[in-house]
C-alpha positions as CSV (number, residue, x, y, z in Angstrom):
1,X,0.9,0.9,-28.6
2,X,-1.2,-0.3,-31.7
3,X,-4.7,-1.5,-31.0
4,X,-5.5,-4.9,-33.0
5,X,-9.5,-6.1,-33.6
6,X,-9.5,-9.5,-31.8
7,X,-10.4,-10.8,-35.1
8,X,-7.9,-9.4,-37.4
9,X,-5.6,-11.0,-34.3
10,X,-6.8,-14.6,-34.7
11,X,-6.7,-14.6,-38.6
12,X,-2.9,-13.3,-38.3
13,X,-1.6,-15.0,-35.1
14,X,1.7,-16.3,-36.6
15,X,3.2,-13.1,-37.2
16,X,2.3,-11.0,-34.2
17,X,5.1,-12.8,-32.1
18,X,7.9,-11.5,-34.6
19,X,6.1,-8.1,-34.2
20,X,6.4,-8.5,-30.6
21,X,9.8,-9.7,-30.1
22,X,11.0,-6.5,-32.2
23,X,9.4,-3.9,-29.4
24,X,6.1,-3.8,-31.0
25,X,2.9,-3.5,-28.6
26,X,-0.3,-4.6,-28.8
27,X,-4.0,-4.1,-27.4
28,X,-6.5,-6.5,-28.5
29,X,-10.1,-4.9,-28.3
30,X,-13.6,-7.2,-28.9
31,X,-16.1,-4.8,-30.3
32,X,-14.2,-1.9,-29.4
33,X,-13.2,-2.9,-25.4
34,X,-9.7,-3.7,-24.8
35,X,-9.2,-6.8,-23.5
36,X,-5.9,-7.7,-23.7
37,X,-2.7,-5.9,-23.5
38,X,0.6,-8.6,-25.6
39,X,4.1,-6.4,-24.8
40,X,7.8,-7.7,-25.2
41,X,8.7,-10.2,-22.0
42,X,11.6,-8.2,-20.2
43,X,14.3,-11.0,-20.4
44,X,16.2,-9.3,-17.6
45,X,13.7,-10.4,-15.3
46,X,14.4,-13.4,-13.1
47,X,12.0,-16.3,-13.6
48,X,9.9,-18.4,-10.9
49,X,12.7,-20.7,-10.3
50,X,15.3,-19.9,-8.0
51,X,19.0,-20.4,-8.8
52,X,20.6,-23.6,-8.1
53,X,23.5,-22.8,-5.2
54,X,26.1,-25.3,-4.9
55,X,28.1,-25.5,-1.4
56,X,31.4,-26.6,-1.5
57,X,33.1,-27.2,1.8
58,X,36.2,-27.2,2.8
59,X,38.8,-30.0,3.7
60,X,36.3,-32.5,2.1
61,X,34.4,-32.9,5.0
62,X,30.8,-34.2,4.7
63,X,28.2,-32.1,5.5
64,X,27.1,-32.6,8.9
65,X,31.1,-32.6,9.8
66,X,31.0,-29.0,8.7
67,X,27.5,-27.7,9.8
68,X,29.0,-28.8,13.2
69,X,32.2,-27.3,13.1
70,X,30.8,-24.7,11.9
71,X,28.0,-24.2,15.1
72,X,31.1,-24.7,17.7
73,X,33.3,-22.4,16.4
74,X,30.7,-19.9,16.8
């Protein structure tokens, strides 16, 4: 983990990203205090959306059809 001066930071911003997205880490300090930590995004991780699930049912029956077919068969 390499510790950046917020300033040296702001003057450079476009290349830091690169930086990041090859494994590097950062900690941003103002005069001397950390204040930010900038690490690679884990793309394994699932976002705030939740996956889309998509029903089919059988014997083209509409839905309500098959919710209650479902319920009286037990």
């Amino acid at each position: 983990m390499n510790f950046l001066k917020i300033t040296d930071f702001r003057n450079n911003s476009k290349e830091y990203p690169d930086k990041v997205e090859n494994g590097d880490s950062f900690i941003i300090t103002r005069k001397g205090k950390a204040v930010s930590k900038i690490i690679p995004f884990n793309q394994e991780t699932r976002g705030w959306k939740r996956e889309h699930v998509t029903i089919k049912l059988r014997n083209k029956k509409n839905t309500l059809e098959y919710i209650l077919q479902e319920r009286s068969e037990g």
